[in-house]
Backbone as JSON, one array per atom type, in Angstrom:
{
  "sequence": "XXXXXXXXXXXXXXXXXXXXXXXXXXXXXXXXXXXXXXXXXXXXXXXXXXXXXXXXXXXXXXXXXXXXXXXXXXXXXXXXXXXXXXXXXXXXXXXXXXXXXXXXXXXXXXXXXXXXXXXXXXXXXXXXXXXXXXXXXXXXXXXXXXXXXXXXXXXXXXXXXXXXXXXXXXXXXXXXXXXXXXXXXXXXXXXXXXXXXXXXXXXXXXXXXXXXXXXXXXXXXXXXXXXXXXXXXXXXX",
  "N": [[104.88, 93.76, 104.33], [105.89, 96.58, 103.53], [106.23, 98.11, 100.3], [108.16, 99.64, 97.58], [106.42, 100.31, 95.41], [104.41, 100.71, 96.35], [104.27, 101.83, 98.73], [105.31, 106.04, 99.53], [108.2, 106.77, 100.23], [110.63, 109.01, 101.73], [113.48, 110.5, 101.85], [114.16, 113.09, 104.3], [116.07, 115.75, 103.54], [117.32, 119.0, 104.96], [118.3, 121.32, 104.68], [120.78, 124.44, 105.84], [120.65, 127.45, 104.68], [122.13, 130.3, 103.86], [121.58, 133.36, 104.3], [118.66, 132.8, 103.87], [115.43, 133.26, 104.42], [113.35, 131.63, 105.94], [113.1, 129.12, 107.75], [113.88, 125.83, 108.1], [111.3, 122.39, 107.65], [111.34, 120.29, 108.56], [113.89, 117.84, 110.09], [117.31, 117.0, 109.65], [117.6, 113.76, 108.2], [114.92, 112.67, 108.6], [112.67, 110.52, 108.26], [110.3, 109.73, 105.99], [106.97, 108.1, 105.28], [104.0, 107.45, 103.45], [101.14, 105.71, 102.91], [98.75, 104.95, 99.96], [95.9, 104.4, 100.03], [94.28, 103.64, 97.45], [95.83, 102.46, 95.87], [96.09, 99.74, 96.74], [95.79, 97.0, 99.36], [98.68, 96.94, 100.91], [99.24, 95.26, 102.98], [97.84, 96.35, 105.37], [95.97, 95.52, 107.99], [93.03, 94.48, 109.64], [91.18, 94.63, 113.18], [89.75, 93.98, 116.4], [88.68, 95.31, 119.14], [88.33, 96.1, 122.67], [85.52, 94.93, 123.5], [83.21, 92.01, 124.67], [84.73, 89.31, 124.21], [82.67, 86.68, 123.93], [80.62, 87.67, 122.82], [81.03, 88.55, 120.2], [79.56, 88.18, 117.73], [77.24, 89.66, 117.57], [77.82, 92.34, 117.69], [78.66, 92.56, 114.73], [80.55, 93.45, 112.95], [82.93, 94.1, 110.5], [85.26, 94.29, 107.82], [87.36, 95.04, 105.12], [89.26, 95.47, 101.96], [88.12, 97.52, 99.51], [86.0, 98.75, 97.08], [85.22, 102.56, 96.89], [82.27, 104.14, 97.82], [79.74, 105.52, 96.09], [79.71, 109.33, 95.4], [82.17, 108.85, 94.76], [83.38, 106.27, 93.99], [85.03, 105.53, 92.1], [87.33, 105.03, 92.87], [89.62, 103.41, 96.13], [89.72, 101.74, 98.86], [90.69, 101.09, 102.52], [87.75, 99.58, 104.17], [85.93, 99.31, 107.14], [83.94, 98.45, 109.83], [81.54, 98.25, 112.63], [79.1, 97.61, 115.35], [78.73, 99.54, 118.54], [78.02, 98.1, 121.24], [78.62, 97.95, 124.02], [79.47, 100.45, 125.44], [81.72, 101.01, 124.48], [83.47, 100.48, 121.75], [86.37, 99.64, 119.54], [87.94, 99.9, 116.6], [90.54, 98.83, 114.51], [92.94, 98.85, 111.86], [96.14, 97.65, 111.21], [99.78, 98.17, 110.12], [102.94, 96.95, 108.72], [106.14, 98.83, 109.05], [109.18, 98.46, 107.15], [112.82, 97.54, 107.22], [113.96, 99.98, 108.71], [116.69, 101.83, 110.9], [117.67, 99.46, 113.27], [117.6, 99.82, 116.61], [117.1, 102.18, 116.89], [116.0, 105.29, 117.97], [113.36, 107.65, 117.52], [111.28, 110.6, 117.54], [108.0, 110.55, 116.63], [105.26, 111.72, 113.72], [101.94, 111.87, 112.71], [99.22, 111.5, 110.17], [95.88, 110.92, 108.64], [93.34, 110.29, 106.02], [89.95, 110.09, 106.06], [86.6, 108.57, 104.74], [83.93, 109.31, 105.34], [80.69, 108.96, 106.33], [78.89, 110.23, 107.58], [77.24, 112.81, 109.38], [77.59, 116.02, 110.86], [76.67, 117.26, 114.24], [74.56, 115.78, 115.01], [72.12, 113.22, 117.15], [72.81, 110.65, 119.77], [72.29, 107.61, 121.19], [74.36, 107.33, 123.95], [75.96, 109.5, 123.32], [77.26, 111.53, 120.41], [76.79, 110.54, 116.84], [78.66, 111.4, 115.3], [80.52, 113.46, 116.35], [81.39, 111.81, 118.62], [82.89, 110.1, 118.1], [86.15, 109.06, 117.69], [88.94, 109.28, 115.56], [92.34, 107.79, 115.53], [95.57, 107.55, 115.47], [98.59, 105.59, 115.64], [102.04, 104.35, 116.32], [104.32, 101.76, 116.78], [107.29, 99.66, 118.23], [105.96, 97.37, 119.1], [103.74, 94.69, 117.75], [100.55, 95.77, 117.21], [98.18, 94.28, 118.76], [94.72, 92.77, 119.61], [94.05, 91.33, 122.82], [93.38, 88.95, 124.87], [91.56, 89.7, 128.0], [90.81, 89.42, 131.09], [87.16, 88.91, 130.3], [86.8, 90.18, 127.89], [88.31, 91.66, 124.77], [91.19, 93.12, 124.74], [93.14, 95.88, 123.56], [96.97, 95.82, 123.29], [98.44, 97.51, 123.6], [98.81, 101.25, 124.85], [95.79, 102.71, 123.68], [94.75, 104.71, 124.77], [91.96, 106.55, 126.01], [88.77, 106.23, 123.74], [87.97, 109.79, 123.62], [90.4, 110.5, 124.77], [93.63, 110.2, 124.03], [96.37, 107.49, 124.21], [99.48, 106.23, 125.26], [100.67, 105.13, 123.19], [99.64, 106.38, 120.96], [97.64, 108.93, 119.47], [95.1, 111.49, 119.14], [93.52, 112.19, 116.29], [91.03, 113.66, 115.57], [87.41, 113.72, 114.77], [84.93, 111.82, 113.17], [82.99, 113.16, 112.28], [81.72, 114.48, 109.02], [81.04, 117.53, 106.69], [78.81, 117.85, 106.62], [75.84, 118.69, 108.18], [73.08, 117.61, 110.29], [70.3, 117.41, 109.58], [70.65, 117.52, 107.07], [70.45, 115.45, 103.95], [72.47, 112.37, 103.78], [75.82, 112.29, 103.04], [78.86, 110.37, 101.19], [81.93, 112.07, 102.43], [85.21, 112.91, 101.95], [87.57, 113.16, 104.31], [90.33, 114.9, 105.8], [93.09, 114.53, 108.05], [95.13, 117.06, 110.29], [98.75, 116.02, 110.89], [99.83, 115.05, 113.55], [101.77, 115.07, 116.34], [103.15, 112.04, 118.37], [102.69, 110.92, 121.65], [104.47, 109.77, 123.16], [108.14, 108.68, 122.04], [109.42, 106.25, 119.67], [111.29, 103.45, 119.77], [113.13, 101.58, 117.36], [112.78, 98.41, 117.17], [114.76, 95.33, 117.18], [114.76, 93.86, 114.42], [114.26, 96.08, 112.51], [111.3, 96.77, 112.25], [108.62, 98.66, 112.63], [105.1, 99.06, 113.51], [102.43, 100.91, 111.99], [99.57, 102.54, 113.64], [95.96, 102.32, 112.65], [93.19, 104.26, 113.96], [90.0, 103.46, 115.09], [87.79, 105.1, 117.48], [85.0, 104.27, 119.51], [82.08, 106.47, 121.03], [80.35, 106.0, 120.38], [76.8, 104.8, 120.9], [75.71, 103.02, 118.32], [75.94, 101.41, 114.99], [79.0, 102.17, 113.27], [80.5, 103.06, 110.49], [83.6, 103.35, 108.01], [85.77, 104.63, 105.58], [89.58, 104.3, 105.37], [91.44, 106.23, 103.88], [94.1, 106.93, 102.95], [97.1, 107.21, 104.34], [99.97, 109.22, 106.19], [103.15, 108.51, 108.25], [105.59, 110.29, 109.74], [109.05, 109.68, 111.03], [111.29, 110.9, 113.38], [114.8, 111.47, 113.53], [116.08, 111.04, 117.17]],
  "CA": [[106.07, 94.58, 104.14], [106.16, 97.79, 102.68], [107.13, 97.98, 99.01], [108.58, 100.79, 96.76], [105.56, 100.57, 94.43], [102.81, 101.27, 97.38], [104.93, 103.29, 99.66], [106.1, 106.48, 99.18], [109.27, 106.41, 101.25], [111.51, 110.3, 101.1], [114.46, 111.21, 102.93], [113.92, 114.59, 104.44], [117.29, 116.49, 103.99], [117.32, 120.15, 105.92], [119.6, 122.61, 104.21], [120.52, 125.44, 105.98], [121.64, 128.1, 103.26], [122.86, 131.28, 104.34], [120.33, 134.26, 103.5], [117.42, 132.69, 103.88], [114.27, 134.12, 105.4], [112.96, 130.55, 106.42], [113.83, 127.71, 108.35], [113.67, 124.01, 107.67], [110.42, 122.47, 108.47], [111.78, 119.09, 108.34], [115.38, 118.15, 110.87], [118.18, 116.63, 108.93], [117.49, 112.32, 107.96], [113.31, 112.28, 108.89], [111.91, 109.72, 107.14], [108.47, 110.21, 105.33], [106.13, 106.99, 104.84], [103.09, 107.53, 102.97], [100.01, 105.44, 102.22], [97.65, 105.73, 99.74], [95.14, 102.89, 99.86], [93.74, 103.79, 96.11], [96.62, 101.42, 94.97], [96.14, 98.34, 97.27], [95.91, 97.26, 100.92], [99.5, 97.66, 101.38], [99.88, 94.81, 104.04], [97.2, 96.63, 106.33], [95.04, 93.71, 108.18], [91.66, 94.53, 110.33], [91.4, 94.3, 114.37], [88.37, 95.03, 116.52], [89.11, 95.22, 120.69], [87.2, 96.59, 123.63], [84.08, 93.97, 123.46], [83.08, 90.75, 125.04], [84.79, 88.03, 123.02], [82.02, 85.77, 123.7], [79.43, 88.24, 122.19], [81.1, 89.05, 118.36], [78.3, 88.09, 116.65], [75.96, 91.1, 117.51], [79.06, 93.74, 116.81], [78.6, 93.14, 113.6], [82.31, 93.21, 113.03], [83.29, 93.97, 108.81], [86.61, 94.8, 107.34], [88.01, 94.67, 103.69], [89.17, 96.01, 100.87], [86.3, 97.79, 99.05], [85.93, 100.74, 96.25], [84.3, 103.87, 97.52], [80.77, 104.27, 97.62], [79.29, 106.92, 95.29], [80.32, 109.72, 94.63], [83.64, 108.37, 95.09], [83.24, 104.69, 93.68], [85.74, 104.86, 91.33], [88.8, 104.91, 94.12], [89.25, 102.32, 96.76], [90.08, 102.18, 100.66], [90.44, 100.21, 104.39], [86.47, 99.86, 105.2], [85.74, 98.72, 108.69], [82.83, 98.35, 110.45], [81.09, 97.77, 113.88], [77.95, 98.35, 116.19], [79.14, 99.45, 119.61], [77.19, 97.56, 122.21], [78.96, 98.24, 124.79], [79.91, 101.79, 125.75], [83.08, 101.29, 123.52], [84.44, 99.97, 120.57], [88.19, 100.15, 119.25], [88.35, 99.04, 115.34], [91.53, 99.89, 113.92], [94.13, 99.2, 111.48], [97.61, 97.86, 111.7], [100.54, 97.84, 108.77], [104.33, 97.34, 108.85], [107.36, 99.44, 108.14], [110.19, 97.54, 107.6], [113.97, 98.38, 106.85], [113.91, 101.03, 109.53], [117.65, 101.34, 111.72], [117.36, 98.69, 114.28], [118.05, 100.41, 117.85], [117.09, 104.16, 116.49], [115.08, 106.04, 118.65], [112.67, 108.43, 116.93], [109.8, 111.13, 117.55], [106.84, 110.5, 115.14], [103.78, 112.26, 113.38], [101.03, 110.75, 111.51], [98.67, 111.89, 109.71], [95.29, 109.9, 107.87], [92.59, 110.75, 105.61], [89.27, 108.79, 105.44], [85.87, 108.8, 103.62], [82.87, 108.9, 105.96], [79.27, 109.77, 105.37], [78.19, 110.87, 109.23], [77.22, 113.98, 109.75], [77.75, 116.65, 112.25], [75.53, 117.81, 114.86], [73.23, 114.84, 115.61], [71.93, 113.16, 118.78], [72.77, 109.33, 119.21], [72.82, 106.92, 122.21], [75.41, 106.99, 124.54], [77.0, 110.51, 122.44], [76.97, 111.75, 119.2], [77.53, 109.38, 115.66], [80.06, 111.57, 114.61], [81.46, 114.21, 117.32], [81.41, 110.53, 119.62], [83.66, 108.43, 117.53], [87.3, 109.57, 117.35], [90.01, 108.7, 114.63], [93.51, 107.61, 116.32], [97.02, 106.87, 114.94], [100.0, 105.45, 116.61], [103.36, 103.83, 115.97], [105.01, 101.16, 118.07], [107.86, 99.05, 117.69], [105.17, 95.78, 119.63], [102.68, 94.68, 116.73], [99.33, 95.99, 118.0], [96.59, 93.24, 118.44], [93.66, 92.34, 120.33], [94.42, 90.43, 123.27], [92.44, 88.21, 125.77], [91.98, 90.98, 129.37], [89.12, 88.72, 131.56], [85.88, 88.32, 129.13], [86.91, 91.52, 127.37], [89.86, 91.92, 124.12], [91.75, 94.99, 124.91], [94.61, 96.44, 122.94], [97.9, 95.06, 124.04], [99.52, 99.34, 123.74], [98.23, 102.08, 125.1], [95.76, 103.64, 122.63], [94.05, 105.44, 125.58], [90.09, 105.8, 125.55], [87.24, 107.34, 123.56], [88.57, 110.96, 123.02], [91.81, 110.59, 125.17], [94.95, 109.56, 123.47], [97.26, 106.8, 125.29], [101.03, 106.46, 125.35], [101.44, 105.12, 121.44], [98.57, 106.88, 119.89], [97.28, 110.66, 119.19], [93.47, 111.69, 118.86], [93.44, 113.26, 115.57], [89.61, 114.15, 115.33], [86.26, 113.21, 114.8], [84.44, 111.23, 112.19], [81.73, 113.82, 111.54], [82.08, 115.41, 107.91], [80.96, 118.86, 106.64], [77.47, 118.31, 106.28], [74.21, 118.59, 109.41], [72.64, 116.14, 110.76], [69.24, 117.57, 108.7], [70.57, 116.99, 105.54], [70.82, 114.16, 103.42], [73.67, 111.74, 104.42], [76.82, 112.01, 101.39], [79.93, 110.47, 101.59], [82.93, 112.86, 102.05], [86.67, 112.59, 102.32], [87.62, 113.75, 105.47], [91.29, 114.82, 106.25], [93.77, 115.32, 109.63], [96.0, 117.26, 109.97], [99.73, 115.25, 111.22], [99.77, 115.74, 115.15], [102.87, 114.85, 117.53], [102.58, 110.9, 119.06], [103.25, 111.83, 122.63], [105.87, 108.97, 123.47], [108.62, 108.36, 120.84], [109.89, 104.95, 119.14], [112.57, 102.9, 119.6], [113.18, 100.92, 116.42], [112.99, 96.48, 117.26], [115.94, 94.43, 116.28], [114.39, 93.67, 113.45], [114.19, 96.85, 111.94], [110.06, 96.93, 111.43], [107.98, 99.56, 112.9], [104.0, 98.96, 113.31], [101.38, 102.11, 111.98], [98.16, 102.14, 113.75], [95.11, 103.49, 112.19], [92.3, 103.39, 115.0], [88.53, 104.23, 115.45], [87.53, 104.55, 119.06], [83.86, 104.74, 119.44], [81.21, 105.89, 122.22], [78.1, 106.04, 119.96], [76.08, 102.83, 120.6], [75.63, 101.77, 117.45], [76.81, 101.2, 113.81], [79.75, 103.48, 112.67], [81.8, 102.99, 109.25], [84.27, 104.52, 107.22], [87.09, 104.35, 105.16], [91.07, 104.89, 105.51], [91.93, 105.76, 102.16], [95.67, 107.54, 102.75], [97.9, 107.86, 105.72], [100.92, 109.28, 106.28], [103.9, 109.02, 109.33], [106.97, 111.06, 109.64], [110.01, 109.41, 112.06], [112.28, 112.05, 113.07], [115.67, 110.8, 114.88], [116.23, 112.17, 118.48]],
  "C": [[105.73, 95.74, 103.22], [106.76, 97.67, 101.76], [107.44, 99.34, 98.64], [107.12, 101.19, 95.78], [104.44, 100.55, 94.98], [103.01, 102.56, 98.47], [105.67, 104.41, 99.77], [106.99, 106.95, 100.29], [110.18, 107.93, 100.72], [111.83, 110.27, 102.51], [114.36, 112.97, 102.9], [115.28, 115.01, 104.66], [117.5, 117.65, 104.32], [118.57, 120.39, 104.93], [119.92, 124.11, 104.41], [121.46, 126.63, 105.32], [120.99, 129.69, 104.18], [121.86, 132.92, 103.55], [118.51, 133.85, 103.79], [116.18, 133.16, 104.74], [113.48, 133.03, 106.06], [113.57, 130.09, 106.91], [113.25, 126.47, 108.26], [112.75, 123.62, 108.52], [110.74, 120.82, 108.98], [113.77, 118.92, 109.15], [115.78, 116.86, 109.26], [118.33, 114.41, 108.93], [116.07, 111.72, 108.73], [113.43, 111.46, 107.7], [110.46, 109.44, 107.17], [108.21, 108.49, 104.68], [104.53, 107.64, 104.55], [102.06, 106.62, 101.96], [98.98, 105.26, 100.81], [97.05, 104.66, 98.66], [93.74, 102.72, 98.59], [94.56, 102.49, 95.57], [96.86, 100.59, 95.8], [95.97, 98.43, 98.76], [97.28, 97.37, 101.71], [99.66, 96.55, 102.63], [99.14, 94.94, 105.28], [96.39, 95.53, 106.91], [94.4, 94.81, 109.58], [92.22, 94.17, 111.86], [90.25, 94.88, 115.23], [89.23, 94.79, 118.41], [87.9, 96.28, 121.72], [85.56, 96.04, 123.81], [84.44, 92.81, 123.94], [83.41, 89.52, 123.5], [83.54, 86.78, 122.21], [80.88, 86.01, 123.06], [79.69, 88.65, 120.64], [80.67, 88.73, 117.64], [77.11, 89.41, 116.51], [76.81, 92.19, 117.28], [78.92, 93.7, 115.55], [79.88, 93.17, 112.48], [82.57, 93.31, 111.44], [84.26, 94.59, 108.63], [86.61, 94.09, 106.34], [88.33, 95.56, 103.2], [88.15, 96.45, 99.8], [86.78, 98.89, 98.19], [84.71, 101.12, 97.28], [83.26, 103.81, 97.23], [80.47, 105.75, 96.93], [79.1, 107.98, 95.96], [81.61, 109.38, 94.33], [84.05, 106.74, 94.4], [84.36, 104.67, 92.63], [87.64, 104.77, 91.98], [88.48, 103.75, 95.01], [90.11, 102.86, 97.95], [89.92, 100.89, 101.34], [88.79, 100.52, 104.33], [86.65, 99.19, 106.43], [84.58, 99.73, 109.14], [82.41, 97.9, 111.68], [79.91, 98.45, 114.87], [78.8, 98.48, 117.86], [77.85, 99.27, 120.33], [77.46, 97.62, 123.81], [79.54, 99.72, 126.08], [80.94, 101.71, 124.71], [83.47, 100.45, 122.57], [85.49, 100.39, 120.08], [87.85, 98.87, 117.59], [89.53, 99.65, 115.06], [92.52, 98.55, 112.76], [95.58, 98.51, 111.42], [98.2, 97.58, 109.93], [101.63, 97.9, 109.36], [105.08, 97.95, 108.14], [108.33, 98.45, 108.73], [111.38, 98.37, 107.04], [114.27, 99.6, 107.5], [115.5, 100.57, 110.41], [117.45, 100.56, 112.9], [118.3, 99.92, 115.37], [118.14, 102.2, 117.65], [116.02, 104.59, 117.34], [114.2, 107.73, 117.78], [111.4, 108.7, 117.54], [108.86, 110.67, 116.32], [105.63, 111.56, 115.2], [103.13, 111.07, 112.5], [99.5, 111.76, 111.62], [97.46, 111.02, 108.44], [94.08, 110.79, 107.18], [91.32, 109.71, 105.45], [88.31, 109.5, 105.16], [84.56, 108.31, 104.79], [81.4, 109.82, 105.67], [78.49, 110.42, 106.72], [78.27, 112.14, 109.63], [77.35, 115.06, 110.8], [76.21, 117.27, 112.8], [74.08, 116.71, 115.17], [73.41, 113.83, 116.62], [72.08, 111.47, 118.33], [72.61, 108.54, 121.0], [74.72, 106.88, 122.83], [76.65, 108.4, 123.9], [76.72, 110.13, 121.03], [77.84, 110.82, 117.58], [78.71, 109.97, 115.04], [81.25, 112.28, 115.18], [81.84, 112.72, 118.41], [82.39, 109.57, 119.18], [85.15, 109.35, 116.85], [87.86, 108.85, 116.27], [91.45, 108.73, 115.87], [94.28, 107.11, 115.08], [98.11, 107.08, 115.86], [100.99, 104.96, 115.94], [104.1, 103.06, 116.93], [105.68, 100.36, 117.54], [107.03, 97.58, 118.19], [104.07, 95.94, 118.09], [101.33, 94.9, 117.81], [98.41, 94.86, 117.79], [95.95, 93.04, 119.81], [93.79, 91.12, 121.14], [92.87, 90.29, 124.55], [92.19, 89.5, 127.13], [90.25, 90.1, 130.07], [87.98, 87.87, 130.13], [85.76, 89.44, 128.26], [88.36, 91.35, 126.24], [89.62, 93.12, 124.19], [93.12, 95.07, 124.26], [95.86, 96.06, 123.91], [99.01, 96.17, 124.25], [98.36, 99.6, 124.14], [97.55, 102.99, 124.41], [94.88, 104.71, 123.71], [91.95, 104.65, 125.5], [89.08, 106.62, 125.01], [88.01, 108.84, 123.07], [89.79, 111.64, 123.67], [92.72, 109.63, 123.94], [95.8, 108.76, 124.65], [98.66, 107.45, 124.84], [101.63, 106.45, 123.49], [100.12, 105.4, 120.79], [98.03, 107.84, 120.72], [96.11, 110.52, 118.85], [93.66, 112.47, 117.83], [92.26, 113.94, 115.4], [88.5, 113.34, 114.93], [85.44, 112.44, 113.66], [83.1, 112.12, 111.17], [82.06, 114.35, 110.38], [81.25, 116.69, 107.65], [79.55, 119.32, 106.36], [76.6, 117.68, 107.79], [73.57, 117.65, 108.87], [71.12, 116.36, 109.79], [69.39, 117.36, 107.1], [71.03, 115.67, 105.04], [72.54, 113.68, 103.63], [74.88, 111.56, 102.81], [78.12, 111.04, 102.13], [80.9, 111.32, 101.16], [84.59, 112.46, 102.34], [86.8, 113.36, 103.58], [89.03, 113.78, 105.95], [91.84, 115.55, 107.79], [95.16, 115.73, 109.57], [97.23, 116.26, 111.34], [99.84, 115.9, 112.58], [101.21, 114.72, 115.54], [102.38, 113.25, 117.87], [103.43, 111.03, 120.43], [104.43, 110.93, 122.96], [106.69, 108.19, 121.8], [109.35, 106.93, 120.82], [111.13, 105.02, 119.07], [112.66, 101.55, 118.39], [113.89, 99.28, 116.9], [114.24, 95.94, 116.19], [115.92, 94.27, 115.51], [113.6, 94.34, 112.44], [113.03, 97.3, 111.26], [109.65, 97.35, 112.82], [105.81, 99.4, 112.63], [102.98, 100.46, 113.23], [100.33, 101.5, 112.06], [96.81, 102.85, 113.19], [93.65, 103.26, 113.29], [90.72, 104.21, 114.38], [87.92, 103.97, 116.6], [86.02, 105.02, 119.58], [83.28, 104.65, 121.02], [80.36, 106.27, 121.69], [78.05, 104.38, 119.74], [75.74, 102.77, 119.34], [76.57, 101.62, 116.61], [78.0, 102.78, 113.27], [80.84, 102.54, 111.48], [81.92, 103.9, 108.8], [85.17, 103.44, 106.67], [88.52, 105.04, 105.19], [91.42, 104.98, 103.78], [93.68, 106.79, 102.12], [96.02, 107.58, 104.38], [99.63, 107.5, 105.9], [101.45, 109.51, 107.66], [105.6, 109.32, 109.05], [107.66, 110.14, 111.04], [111.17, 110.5, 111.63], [113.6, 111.51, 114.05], [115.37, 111.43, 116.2], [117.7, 112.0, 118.76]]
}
């Protein structure tokens, strides 16, 4: 559950005043949820999908709570980890909002920031380690998890695939950070900016709302990072 003392929760109120040379960027009762996984995990819990069940020992498979790796070590974040062995891997993410109007229909954004050390511009199996491995966020009123599909777990929503977006999740961008593939490997923060989620939420009887944070990989091997903030806007319709 989402608390007061992890989540910062603001009613967006629109005021349109008479003179003004602007217009409201925000409609009238959005509500702002914001992250920011320095001060705890917040409820978030690990999920890996798109691999042979019977093979998750050679994936590699790691998630926790972790401080940052130097330069950064004295903050903390979501890590997650995994070798893709397959053409694809899906790690991601999930948290609940709760206290949301049951039977409200809302557009969303979302918006995440994480902390990866993979550089741009270098050559990998199967596509590149950092232009190859998207970031995703969605929002659905079903809890997202990793379900049985043959000899394969596949996401039980639509997060799409690889560097498409599905129905409840947006491609925000790439994992590479601001430094070539020739130079030494740092870790950097790496932010996105808040994109559109193309189909909008209808808020469950029970007034809780699931944010997804994904990573949808097609470089064969190892890729980590960390989620260390993310924010989503619900706007009524």
């Amino acid at each position: 559950m989402v608390s007061a003392l992890f989540a910062t929760v603001s009613l967006l109120t629109a005021l349109f005043l008479g003179g003004c040379s602007g217009s409201p960027t925000e409609p009238t009762d959005a509500l702002a949820f914001t992250f920011d996984f320095h001060r705890g995990p917040q409820g978030f819990t690990a999920g890996f999908a798109d691999y042979p069940a019977a093979d998750e020992e050679i994936y590699e498979l790691t998630s926790g709570y972790r401080s940052l790796p130097p330069p950064l070590e004295s903050q903390s974040g979501l890590f997650i980890s995994g070798i893709n062995r397959s053409d694809d891997l899906f790690m991601f993410f999930k948290g609940p909002i709760d206290d949301l109007p049951p039977g409200a229909n809302y557009s969303v954004t979302a918006s995440v920031e994480i902390v990866t050390e993979t550089p741009a511009g270098c050559v990998g199996v199967g596509g590149a380690p950092g232009e190859s491995v998207w970031i995703k966020a969605g929002a659905t009123a079903m809890e997202p998890l990793a379900v049985p599909s043959g000899s394969y777990l596949r996401m039980n929503i639509d997060i799409g695939n690889q560097s498409r977006g599905g129905e409840q999740a947006v491609v925000l961008g790439d994992v590479a950070n601001s430094r070539r593939c020739e130079q030494s490997r740092q870790w950097e923060r790496k932010s996105f900016e808040a994109r559109p989620l193309p189909t909008p939420i209808s808020i469950a009887p029970d007034g809780r709302a699931w944010l997804l944070l994904g990573v949808d990989s097609g470089f064969e091997d190892r890729t980590a990072i960390y989620f260390t903030r993310a924010s989503v806007t619900f706007t009524p319709m």
